[in-house]
mmCIF file of the C-alpha atoms, coordinates in Angstrom:
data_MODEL
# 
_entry.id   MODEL 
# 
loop_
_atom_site.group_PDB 
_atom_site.id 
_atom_site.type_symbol 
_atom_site.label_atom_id 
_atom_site.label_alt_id 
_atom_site.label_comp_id 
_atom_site.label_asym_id 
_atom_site.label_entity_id 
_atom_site.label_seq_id 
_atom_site.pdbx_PDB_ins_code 
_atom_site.Cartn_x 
_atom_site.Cartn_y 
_atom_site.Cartn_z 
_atom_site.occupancy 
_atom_site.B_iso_or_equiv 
_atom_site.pdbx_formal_charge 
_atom_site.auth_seq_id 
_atom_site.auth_comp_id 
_atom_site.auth_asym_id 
_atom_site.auth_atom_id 
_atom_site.pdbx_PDB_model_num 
ATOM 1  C CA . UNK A 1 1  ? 0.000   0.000  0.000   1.00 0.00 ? 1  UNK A CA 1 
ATOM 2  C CA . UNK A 1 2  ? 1.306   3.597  -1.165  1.00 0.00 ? 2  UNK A CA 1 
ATOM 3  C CA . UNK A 1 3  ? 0.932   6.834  1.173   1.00 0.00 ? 3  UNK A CA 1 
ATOM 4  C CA . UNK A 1 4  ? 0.141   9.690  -1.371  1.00 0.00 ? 4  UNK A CA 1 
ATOM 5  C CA . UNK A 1 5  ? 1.375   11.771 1.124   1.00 0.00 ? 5  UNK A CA 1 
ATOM 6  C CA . UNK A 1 6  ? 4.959   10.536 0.925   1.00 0.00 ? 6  UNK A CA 1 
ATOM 7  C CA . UNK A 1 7  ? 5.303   10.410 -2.681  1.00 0.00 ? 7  UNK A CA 1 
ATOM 8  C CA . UNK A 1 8  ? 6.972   13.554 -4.044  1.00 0.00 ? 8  UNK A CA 1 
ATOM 9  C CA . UNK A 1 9  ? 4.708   15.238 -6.383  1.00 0.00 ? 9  UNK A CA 1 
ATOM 10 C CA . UNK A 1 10 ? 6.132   16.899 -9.573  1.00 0.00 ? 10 UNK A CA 1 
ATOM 11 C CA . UNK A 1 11 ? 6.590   20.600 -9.307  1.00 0.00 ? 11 UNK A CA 1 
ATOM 12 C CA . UNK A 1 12 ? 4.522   21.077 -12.527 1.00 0.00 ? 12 UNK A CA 1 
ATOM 13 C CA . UNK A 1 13 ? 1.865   18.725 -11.796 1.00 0.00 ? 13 UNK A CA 1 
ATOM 14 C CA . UNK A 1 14 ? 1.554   20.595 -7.985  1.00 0.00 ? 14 UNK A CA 1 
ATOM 15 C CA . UNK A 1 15 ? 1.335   24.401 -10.017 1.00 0.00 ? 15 UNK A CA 1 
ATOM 16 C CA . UNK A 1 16 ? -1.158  22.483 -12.287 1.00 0.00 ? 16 UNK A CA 1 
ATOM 17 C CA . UNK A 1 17 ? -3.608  21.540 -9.979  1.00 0.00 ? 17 UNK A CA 1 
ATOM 18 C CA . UNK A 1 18 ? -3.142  24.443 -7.462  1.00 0.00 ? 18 UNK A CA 1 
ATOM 19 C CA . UNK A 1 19 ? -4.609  27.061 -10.471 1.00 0.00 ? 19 UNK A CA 1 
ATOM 20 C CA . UNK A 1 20 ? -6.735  26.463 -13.157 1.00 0.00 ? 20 UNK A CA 1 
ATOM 21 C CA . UNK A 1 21 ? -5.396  26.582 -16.672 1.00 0.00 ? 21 UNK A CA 1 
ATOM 22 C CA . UNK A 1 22 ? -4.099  29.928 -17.834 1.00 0.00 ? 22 UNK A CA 1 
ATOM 23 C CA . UNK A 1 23 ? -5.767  32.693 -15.350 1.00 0.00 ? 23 UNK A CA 1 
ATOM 24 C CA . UNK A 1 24 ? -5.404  35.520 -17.778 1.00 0.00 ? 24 UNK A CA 1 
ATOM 25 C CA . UNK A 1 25 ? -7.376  33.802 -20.333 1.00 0.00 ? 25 UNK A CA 1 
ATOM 26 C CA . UNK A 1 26 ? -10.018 32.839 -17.943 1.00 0.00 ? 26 UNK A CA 1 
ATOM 27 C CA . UNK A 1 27 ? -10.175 36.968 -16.200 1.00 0.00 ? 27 UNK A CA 1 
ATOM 28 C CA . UNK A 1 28 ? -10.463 37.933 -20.061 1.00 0.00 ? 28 UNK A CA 1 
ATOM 29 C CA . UNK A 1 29 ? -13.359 35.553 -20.645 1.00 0.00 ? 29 UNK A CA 1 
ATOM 30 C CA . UNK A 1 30 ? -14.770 37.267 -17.198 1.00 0.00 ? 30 UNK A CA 1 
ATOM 31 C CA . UNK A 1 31 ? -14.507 40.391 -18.069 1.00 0.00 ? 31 UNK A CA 1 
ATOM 32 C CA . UNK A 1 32 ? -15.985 40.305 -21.506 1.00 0.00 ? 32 UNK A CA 1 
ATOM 33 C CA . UNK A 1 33 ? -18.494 38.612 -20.211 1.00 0.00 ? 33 UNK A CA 1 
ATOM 34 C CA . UNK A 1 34 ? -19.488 41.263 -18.216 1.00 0.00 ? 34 UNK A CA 1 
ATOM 35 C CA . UNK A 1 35 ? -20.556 43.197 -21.731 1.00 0.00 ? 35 UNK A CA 1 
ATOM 36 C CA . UNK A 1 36 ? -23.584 43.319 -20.451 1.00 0.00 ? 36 UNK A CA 1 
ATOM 37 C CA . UNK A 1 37 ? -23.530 45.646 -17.765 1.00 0.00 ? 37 UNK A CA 1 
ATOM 38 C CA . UNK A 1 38 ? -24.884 49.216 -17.958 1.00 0.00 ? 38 UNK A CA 1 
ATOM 39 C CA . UNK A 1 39 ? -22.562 51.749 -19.170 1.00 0.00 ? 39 UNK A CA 1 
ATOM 40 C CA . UNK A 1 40 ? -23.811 54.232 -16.178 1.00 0.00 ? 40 UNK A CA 1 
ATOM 41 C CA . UNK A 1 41 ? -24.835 53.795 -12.483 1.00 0.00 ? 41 UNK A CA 1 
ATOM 42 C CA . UNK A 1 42 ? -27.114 56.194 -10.213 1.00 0.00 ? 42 UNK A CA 1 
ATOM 43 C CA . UNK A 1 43 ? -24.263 58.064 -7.819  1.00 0.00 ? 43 UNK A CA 1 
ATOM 44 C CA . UNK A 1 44 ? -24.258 60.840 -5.535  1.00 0.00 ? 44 UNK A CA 1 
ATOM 45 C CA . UNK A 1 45 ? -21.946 62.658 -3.076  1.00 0.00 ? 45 UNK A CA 1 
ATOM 46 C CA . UNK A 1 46 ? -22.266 65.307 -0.874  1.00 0.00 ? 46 UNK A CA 1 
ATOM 47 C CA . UNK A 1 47 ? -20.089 68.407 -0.435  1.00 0.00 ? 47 UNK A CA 1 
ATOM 48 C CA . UNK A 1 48 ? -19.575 70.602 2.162   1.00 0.00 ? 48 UNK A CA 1 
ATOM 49 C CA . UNK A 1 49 ? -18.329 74.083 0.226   1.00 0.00 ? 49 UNK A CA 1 
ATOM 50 C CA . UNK A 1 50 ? -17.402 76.941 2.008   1.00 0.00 ? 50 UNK A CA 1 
ATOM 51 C CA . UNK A 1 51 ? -17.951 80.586 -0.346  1.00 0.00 ? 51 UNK A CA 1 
ATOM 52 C CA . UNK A 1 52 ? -16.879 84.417 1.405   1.00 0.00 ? 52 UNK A CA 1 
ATOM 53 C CA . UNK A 1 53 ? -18.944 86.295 -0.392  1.00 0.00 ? 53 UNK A CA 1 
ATOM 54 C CA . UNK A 1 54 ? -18.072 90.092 -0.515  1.00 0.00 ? 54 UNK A CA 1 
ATOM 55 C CA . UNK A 1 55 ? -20.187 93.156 -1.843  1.00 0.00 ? 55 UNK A CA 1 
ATOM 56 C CA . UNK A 1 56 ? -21.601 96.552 -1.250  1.00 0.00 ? 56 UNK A CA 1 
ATOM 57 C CA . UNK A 1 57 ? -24.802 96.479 0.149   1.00 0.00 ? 57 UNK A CA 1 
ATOM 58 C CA . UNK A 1 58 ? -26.992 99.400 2.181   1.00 0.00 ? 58 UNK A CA 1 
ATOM 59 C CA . UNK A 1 59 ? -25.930 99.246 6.387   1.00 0.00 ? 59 UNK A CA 1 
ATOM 60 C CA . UNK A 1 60 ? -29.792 98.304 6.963   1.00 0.00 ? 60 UNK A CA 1 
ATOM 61 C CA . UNK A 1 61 ? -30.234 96.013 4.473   1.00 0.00 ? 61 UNK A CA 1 
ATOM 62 C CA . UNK A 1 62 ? -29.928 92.018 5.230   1.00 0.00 ? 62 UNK A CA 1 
ATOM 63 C CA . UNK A 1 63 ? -26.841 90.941 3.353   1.00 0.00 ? 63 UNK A CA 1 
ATOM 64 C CA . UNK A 1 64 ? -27.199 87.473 4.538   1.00 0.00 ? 64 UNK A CA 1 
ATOM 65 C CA . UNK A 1 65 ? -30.610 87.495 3.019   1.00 0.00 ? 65 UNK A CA 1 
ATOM 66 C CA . UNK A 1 66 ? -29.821 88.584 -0.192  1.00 0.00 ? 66 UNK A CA 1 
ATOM 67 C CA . UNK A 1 67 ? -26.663 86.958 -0.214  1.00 0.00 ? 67 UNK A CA 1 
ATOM 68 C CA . UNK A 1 68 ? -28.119 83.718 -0.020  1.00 0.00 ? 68 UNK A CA 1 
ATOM 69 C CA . UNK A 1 69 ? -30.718 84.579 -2.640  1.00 0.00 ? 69 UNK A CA 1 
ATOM 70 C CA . UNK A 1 70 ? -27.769 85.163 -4.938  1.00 0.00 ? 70 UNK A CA 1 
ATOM 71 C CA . UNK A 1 71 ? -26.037 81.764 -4.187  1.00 0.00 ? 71 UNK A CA 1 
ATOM 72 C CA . UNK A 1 72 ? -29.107 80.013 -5.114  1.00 0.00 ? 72 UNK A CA 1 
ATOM 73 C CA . UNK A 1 73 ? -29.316 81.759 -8.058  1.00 0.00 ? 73 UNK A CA 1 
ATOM 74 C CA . UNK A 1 74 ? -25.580 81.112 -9.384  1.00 0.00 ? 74 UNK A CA 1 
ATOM 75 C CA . UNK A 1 75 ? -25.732 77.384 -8.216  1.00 0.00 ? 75 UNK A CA 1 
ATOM 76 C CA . UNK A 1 76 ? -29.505 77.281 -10.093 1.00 0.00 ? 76 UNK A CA 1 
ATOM 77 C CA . UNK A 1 77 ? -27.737 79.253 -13.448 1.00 0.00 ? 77 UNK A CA 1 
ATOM 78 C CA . UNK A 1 78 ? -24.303 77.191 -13.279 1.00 0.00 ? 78 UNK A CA 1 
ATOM 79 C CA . UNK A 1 79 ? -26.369 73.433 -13.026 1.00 0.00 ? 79 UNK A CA 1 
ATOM 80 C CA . UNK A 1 80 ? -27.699 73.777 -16.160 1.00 0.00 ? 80 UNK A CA 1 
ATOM 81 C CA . UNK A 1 81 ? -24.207 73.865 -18.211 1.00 0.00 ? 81 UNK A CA 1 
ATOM 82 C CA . UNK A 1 82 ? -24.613 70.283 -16.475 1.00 0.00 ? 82 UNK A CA 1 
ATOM 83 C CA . UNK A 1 83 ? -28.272 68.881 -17.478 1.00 0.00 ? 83 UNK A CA 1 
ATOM 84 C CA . UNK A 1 84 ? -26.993 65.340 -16.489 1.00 0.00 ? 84 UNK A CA 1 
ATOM 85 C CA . UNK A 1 85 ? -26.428 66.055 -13.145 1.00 0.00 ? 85 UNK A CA 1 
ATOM 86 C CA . UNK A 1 86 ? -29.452 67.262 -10.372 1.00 0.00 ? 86 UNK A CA 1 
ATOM 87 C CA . UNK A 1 87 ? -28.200 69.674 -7.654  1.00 0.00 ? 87 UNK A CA 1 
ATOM 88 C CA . UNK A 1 88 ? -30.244 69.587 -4.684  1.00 0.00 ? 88 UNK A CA 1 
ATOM 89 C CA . UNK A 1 89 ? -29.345 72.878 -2.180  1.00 0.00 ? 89 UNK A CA 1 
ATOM 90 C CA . UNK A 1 90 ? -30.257 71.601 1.364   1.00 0.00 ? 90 UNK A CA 1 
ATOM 91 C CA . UNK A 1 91 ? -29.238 74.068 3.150   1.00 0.00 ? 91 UNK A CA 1 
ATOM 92 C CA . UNK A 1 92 ? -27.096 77.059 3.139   1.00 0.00 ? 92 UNK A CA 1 
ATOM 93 C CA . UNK A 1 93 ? -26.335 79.429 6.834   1.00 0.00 ? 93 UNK A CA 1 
ATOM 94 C CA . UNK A 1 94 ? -24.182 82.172 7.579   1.00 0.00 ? 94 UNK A CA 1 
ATOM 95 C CA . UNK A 1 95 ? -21.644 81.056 9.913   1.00 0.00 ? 95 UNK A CA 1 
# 
């Protein structure tokens, strides 16, 4: 009786079995298998930006009023040179 663990095993028979046959071809075959996948996928981030915004305004008037109208705005006129994208302004304080 033969103990297969005491028999040497060839060095080329031991990478053999350890990987299967030729792993480039086979993450090749993966990948263009995965031709089916949508070209785009729904992402979002969110980003904290800080603006100093500077102008002359009347001493009684609210500048932090009107200043904030005026963010909206640009953020509302600069979104749509990018249709593809929707900007949502949650909120927006005066620190």
């Amino acid at each position: 009786m033969t103990d297969k663990k005491s028999q040497p095993q060839d060095a080329t028979d031991a990478k053999t079995a350890a990987t299967p046959a030729s792993d480039a071809a086979t993450s090749s075959a993966e990948l263009e298998h995965w031709g089916d996948a949508p070209e785009k996928m729904r992402k979002g981030i969110q980003l904290h930006v800080t603006l100093y915004i500077e102008g002359d305004d009347p001493p009684a008037h609210d500048f932090s009023k009107s200043t904030t109208e005026a963010v909206r705005d640009i953020i509302t006129a600069g979104s749509a040179k990018h249709p593809e994208l929707t900007v949502t302004i949650k909120k927006i304080a005066e620190k």
